[in-house]
PDB file of N, CA, C and O in Angstrom:
ATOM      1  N   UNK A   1      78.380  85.659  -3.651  1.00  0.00           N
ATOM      2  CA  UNK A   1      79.128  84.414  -3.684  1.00  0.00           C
ATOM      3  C   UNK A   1      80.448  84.622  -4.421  1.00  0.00           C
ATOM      4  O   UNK A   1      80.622  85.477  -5.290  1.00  0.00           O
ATOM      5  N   UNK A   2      81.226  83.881  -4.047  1.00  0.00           N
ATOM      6  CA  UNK A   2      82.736  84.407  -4.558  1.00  0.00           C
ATOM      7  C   UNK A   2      82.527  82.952  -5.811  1.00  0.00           C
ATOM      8  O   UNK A   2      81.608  82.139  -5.905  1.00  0.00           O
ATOM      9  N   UNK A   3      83.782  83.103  -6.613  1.00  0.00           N
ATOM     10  CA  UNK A   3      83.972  82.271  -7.454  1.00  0.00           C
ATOM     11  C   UNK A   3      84.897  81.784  -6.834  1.00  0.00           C
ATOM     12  O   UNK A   3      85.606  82.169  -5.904  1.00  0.00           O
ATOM     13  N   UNK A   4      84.746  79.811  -8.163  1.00  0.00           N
ATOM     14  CA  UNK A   4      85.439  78.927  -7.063  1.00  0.00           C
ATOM     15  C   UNK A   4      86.476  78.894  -8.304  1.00  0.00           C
ATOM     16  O   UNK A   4      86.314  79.024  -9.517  1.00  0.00           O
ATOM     17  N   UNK A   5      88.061  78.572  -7.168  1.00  0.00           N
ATOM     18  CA  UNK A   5      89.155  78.828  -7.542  1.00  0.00           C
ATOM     19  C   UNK A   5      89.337  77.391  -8.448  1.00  0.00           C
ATOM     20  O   UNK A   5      89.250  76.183  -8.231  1.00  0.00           O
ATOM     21  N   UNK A   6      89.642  78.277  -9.586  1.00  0.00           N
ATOM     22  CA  UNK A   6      90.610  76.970 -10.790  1.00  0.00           C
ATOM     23  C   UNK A   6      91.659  75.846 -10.420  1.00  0.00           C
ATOM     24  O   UNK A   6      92.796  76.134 -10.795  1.00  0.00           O
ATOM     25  N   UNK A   7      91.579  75.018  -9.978  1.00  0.00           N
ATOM     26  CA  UNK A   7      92.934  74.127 -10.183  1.00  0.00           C
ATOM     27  C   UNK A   7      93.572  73.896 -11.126  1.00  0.00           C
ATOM     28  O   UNK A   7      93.056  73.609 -12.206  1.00  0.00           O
ATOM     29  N   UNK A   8      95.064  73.982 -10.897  1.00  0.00           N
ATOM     30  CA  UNK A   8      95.413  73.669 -11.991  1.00  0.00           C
ATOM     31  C   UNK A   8      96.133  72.913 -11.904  1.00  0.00           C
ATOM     32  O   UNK A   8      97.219  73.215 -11.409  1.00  0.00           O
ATOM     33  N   UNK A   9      95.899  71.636 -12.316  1.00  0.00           N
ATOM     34  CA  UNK A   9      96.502  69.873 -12.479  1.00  0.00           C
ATOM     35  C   UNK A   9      97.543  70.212 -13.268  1.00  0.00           C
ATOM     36  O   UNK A   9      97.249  70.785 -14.317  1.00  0.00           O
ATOM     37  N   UNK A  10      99.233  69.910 -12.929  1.00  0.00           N
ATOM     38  CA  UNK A  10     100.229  69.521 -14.089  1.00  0.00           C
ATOM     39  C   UNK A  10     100.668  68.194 -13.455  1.00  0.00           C
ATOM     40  O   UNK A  10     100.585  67.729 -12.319  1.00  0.00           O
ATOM     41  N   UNK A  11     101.200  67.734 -14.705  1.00  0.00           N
ATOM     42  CA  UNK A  11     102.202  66.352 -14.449  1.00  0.00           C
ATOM     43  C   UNK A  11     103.248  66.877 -13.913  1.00  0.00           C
ATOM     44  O   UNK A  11     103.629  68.008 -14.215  1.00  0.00           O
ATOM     45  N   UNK A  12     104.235  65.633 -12.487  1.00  0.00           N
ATOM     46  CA  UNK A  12     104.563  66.141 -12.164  1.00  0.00           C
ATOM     47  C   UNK A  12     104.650  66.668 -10.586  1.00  0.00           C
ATOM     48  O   UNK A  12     105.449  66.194  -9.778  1.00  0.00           O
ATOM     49  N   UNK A  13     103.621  67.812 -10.255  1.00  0.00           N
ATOM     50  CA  UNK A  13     103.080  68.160  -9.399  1.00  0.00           C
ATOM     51  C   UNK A  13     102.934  67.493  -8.157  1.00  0.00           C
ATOM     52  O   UNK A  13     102.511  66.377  -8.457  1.00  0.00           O
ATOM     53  N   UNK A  14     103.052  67.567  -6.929  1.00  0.00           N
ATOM     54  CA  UNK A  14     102.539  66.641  -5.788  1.00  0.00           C
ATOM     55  C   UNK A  14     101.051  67.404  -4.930  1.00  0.00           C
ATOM     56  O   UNK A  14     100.770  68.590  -4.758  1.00  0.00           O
ATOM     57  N   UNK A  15     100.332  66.154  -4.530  1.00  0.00           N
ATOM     58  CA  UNK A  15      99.493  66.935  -3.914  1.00  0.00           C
ATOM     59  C   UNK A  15      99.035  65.415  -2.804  1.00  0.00           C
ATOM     60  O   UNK A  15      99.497  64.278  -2.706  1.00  0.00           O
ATOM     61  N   UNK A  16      98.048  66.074  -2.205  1.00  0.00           N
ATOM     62  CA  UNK A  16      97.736  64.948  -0.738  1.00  0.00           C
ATOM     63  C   UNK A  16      96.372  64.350  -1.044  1.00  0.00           C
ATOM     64  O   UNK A  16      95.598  64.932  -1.804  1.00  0.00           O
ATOM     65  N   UNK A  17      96.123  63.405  -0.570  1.00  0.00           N
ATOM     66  CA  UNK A  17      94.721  62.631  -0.949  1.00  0.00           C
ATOM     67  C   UNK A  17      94.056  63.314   0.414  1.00  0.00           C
ATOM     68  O   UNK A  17      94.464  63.398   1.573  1.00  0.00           O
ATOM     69  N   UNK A  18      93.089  63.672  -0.120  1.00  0.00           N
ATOM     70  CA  UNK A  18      92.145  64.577   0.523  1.00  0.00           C
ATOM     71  C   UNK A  18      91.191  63.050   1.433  1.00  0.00           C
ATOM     72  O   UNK A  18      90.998  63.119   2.647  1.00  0.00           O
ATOM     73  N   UNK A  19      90.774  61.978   0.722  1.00  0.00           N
ATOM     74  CA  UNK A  19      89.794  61.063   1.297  1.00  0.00           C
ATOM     75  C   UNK A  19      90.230  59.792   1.388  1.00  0.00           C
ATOM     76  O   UNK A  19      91.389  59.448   1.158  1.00  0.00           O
ATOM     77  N   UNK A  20      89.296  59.035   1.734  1.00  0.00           N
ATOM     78  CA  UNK A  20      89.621  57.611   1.681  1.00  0.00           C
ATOM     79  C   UNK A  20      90.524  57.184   2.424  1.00  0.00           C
ATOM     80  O   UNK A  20      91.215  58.031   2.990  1.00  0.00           O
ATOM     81  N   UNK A  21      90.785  55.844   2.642  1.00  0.00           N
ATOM     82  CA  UNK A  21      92.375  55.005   2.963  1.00  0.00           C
ATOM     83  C   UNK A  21      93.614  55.744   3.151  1.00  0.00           C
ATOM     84  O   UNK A  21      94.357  55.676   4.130  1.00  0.00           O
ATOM     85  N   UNK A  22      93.761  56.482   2.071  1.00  0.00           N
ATOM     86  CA  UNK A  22      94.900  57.264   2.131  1.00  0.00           C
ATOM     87  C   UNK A  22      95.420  58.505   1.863  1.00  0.00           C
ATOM     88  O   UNK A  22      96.362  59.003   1.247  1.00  0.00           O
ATOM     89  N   UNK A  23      93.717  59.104   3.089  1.00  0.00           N
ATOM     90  CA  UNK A  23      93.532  60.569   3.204  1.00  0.00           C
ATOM     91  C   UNK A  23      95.140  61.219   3.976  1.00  0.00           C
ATOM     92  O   UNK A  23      95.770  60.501   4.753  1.00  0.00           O
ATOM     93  N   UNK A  24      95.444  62.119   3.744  1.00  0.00           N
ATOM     94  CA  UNK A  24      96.761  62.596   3.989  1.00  0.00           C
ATOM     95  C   UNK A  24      97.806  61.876   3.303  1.00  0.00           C
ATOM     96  O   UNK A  24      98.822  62.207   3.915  1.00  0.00           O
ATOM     97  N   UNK A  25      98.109  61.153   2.466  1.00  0.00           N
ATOM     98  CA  UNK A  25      99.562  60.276   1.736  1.00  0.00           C
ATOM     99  C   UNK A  25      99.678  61.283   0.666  1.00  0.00           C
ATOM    100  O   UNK A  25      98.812  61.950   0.101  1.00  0.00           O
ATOM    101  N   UNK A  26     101.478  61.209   0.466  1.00  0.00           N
ATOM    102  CA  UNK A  26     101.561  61.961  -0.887  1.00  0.00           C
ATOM    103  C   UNK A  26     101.199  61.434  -2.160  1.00  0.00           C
ATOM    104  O   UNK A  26     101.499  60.285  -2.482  1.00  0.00           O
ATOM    105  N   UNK A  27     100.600  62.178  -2.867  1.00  0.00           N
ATOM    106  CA  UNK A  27     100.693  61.416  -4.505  1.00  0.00           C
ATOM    107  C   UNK A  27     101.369  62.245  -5.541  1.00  0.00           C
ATOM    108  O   UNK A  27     100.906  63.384  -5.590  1.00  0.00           O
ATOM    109  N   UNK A  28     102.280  62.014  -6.339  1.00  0.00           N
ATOM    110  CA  UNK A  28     102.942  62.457  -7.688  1.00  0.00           C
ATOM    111  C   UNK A  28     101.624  62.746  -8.731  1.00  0.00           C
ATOM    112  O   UNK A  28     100.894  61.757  -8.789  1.00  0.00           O
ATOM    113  N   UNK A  29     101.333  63.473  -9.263  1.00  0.00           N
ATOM    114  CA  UNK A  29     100.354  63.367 -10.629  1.00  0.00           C
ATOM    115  C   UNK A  29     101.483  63.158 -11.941  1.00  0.00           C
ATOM    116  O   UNK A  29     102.338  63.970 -12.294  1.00  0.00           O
ATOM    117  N   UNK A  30     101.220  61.937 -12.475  1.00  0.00           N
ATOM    118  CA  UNK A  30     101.585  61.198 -13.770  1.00  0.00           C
ATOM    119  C   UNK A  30     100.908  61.904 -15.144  1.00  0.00           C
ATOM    120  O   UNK A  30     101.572  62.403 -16.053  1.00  0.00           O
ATOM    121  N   UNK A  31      99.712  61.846 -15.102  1.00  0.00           N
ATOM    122  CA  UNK A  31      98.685  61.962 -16.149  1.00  0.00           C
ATOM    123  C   UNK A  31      97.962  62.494 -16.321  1.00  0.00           C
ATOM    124  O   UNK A  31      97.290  62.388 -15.295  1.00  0.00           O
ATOM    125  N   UNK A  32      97.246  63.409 -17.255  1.00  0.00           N
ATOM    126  CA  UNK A  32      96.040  64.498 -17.068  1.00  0.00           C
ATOM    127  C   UNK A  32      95.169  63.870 -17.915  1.00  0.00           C
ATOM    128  O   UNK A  32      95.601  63.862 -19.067  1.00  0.00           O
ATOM    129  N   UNK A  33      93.867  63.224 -17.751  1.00  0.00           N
ATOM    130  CA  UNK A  33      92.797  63.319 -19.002  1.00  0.00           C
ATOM    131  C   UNK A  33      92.169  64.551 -18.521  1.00  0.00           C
ATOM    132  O   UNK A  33      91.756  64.562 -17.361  1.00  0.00           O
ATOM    133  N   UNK A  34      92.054  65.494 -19.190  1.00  0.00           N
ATOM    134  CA  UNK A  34      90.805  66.666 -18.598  1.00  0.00           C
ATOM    135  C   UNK A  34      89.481  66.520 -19.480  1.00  0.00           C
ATOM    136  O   UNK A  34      88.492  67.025 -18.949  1.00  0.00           O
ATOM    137  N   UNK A  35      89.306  66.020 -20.527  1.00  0.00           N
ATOM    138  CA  UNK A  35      87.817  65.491 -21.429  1.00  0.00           C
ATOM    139  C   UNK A  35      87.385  64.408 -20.324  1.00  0.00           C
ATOM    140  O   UNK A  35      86.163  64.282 -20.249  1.00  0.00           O
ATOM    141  N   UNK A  36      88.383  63.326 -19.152  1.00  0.00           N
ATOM    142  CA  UNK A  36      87.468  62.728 -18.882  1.00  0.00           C
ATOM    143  C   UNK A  36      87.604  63.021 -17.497  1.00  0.00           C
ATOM    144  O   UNK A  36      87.484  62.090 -16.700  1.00  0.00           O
ATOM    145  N   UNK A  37      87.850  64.236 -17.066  1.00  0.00           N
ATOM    146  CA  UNK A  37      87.989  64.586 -15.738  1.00  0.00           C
ATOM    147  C   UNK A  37      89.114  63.434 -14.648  1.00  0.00           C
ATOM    148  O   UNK A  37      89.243  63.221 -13.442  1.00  0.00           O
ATOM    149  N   UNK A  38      89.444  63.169 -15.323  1.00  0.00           N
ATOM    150  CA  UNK A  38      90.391  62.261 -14.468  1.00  0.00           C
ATOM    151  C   UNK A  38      91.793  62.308 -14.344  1.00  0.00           C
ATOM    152  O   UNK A  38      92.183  62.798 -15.404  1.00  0.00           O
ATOM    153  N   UNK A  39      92.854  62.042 -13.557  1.00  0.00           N
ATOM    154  CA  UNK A  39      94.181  62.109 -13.397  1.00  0.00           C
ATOM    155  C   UNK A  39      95.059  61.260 -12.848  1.00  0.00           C
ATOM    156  O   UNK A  39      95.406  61.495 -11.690  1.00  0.00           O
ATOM    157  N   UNK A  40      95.590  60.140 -13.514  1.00  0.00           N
ATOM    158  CA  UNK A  40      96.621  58.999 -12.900  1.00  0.00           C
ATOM    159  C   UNK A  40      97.821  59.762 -11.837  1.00  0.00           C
ATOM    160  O   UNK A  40      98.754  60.528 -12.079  1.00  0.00           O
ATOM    161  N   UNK A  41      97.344  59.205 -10.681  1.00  0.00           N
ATOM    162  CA  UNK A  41      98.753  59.335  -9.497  1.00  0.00           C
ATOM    163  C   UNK A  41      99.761  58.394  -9.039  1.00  0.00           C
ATOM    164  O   UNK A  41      99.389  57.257  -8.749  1.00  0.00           O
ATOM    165  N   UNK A  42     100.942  58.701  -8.939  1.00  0.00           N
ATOM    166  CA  UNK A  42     101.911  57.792  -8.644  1.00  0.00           C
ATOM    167  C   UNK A  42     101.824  58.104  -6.771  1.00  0.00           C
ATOM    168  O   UNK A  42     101.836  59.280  -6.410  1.00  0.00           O
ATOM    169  N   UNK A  43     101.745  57.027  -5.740  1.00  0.00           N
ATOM    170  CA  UNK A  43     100.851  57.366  -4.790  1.00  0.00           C
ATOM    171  C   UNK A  43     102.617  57.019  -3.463  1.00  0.00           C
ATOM    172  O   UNK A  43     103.338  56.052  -3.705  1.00  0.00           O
ATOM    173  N   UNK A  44     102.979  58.089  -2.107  1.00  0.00           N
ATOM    174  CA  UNK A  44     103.712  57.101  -1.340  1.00  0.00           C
ATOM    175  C   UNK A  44     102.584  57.361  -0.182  1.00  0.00           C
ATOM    176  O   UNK A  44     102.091  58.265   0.493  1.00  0.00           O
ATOM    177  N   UNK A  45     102.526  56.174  -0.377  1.00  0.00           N
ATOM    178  CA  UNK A  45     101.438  55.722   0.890  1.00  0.00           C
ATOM    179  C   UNK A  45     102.043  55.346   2.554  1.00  0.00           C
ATOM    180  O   UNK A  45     103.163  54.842   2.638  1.00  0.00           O
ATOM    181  N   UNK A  46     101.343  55.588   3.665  1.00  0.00           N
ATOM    182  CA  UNK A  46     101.934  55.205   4.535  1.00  0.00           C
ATOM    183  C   UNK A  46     101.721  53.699   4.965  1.00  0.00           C
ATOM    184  O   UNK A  46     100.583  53.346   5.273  1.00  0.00           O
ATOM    185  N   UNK A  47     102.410  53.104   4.989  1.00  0.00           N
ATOM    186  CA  UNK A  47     102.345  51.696   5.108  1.00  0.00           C
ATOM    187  C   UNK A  47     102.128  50.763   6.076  1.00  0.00           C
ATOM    188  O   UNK A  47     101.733  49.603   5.957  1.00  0.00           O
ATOM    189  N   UNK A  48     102.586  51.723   7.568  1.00  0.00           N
ATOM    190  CA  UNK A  48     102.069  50.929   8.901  1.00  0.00           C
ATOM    191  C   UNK A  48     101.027  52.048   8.985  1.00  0.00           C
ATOM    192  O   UNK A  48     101.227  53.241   9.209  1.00  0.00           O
ATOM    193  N   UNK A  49      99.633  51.279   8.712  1.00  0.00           N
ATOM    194  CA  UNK A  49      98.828  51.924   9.443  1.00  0.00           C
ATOM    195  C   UNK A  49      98.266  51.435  10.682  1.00  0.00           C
ATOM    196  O   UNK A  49      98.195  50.260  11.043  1.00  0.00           O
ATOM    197  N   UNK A  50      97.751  52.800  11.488  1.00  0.00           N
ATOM    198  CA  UNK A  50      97.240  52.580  12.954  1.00  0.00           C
ATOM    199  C   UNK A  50      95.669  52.279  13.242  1.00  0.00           C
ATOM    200  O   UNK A  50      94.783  52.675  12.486  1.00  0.00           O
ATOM    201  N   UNK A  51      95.381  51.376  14.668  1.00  0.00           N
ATOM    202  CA  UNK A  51      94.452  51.269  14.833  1.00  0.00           C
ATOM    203  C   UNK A  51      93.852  52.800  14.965  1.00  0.00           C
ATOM    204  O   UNK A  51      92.665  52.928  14.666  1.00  0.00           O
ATOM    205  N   UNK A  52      94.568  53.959  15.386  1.00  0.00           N
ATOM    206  CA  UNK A  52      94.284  54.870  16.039  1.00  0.00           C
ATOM    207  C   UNK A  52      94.173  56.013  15.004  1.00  0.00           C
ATOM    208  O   UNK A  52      95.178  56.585  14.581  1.00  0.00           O
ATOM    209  N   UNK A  53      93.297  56.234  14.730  1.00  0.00           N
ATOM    210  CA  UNK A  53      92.944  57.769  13.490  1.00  0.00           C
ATOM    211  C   UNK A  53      93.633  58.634  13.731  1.00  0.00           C
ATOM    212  O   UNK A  53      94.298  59.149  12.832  1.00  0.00           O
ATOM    213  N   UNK A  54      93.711  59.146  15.237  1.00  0.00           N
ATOM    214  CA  UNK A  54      94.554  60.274  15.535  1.00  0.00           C
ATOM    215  C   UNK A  54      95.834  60.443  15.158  1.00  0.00           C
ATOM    216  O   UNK A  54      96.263  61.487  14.667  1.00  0.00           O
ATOM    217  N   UNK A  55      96.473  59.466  15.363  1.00  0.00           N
ATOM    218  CA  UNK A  55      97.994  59.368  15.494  1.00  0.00           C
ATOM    219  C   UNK A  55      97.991  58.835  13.835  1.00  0.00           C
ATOM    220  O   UNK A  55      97.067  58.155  13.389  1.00  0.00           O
ATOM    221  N   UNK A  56      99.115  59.238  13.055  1.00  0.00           N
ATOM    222  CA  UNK A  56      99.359  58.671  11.224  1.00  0.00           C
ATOM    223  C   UNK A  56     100.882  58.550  11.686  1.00  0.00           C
ATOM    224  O   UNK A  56     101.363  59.270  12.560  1.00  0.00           O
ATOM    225  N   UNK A  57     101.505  57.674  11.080  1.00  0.00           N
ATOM    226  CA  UNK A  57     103.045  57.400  10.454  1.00  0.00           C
ATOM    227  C   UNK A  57     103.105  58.658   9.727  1.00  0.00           C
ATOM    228  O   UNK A  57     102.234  59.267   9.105  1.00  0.00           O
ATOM    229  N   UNK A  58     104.357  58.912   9.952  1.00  0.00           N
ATOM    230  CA  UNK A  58     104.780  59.961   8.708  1.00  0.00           C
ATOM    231  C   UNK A  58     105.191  59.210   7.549  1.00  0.00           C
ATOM    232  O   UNK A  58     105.604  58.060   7.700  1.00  0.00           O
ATOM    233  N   UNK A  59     105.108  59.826   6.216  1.00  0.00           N
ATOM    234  CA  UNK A  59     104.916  59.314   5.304  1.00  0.00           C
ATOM    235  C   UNK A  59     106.485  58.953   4.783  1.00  0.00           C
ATOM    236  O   UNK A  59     107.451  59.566   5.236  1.00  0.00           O
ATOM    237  N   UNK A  60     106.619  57.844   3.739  1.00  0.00           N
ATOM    238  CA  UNK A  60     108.365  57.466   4.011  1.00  0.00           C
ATOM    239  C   UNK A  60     108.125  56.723   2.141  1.00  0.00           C
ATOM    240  O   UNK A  60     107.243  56.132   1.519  1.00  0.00           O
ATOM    241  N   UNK A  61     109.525  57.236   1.889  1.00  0.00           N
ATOM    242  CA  UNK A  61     109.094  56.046  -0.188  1.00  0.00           C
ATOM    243  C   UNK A  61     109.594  54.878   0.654  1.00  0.00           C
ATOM    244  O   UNK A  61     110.273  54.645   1.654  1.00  0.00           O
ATOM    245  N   UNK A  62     108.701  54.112  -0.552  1.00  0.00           N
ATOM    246  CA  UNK A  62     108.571  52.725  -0.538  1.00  0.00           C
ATOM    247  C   UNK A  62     109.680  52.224  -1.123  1.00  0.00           C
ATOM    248  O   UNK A  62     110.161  52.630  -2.180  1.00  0.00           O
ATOM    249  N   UNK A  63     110.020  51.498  -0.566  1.00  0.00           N
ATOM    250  CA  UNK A  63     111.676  50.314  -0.584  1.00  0.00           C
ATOM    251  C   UNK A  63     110.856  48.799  -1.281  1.00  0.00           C
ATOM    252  O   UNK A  63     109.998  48.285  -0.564  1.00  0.00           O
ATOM    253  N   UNK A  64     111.053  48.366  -2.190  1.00  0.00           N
ATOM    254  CA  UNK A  64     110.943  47.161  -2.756  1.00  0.00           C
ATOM    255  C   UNK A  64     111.264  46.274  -1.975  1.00  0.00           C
ATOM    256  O   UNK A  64     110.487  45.333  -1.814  1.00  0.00           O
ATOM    257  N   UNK A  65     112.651  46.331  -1.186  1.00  0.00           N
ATOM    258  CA  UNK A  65     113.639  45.522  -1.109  1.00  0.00           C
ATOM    259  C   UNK A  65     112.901  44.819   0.825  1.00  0.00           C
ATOM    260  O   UNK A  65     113.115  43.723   1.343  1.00  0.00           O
ATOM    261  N   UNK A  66     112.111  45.940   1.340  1.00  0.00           N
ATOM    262  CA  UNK A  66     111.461  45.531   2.248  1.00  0.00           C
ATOM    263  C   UNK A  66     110.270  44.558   1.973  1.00  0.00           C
ATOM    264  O   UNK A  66     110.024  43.658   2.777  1.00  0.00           O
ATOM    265  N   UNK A  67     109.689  44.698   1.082  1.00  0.00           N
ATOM    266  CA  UNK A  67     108.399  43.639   0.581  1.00  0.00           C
ATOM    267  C   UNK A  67     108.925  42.426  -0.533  1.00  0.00           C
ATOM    268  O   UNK A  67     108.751  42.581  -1.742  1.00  0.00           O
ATOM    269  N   UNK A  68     109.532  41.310  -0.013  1.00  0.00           N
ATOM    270  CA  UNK A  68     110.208  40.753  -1.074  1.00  0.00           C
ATOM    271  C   UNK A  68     108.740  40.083  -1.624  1.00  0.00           C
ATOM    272  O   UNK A  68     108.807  40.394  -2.813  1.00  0.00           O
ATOM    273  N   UNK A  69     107.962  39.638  -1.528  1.00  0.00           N
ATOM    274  CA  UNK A  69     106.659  38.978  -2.048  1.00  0.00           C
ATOM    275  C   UNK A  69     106.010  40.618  -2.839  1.00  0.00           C
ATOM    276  O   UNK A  69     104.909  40.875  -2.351  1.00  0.00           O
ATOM    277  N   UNK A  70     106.317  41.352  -3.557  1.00  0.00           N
ATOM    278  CA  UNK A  70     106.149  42.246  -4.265  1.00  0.00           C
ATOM    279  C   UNK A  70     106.461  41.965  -5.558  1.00  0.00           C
ATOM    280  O   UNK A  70     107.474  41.422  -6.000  1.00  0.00           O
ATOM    281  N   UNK A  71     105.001  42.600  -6.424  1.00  0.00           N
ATOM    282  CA  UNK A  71     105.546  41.895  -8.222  1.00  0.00           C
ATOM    283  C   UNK A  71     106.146  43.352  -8.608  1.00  0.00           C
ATOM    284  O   UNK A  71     105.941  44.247  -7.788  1.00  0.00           O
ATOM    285  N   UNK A  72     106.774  43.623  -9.629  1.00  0.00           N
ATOM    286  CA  UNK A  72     106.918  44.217 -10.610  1.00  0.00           C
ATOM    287  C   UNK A  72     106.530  44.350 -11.988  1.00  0.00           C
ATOM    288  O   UNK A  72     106.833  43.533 -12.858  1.00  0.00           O
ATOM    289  N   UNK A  73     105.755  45.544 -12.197  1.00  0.00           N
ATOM    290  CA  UNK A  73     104.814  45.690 -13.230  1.00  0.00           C
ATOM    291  C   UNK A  73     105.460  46.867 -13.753  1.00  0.00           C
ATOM    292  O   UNK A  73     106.015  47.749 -13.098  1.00  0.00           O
ATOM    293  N   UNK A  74     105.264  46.749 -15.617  1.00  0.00           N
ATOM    294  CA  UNK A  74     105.208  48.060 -16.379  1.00  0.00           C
ATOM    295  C   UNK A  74     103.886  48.223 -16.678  1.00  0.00           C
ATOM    296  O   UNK A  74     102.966  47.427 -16.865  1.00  0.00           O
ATOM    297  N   UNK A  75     104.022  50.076 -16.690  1.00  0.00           N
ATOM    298  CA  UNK A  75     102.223  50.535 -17.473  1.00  0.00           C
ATOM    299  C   UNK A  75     102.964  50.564 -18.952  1.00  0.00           C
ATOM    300  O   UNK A  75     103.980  51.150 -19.324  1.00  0.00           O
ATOM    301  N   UNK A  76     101.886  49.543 -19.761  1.00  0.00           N
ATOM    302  CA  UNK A  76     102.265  49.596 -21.098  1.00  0.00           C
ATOM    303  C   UNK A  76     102.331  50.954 -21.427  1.00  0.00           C
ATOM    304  O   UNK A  76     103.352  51.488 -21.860  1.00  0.00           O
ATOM    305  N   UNK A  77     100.730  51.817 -21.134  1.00  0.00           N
ATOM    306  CA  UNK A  77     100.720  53.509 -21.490  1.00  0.00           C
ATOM    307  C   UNK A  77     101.975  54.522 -21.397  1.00  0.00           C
ATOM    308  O   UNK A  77     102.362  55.372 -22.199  1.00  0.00           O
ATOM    309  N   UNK A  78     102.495  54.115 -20.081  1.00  0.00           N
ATOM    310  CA  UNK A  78     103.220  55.247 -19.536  1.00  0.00           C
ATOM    311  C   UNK A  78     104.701  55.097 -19.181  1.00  0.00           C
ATOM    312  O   UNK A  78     105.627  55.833 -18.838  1.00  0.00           O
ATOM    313  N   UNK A  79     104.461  53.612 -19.460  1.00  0.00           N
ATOM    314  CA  UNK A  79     106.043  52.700 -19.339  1.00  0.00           C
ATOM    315  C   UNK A  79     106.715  52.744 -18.420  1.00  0.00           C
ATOM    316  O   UNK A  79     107.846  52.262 -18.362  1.00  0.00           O
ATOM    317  N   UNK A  80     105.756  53.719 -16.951  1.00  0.00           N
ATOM    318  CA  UNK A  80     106.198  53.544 -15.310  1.00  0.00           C
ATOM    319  C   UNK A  80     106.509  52.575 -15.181  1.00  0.00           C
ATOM    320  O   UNK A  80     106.136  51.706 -15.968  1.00  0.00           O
ATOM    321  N   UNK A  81     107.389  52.274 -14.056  1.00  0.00           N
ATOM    322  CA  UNK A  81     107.406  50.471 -13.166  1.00  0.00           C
ATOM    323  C   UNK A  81     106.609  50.890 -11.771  1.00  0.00           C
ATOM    324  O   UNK A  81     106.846  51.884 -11.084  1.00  0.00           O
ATOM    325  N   UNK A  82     105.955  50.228 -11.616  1.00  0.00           N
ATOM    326  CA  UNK A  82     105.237  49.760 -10.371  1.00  0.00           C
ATOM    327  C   UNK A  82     105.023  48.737  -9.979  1.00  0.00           C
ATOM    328  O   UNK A  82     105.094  47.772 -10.740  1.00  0.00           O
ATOM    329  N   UNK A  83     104.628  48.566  -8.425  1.00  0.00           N
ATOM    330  CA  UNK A  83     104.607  47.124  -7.560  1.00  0.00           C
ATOM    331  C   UNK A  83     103.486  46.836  -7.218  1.00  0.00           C
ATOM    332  O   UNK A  83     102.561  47.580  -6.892  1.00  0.00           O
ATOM    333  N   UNK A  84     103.539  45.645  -7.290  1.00  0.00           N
ATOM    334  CA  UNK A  84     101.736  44.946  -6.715  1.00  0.00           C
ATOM    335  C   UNK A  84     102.297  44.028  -5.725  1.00  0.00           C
ATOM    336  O   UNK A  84     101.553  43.316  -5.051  1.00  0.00           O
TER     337      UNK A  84
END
């Protein structure tokens, strides 16, 4: 059996969501906890999604200025701005 290869998480870094909703979208890594195995991502998601699995939007940053019903939030922690 071979050994399994180390990742190595930096802030920073981009990598792709492997699962879920927004398997293939880029995400930024923000944050490392490694005691709690976990890692905050700053996420660009594709935004028209398709009925059709096959076919994905290519992925595009998000414009505020297109979602005017969009809040603006700070992370107290990290003092990012992000949108809800």
């Amino acid at each position: 059996m071979g050994k399994a290869k180390k990742l190595i998480i930096e802030p920073g870094k981009f990598v792709r969501i492997k699962s879920g909703d927004y398997k293939g979208d880029i995400a930024q890594i923000v944050m490392v906890e490694e005691h709690r195995d976990r890692a905050q991502v700053r996420m660009v998601p594709c935004l028209e999604k398709t009925s059709n699995h096959k076919v994905q939007p290519s992925a595009k940053l998000f414009n505020p200025k297109d979602y005017p019903e969009c809040e603006t939030k700070r992370d107290v922690m990290s003092r990012y701005i992000f949108f809800l």
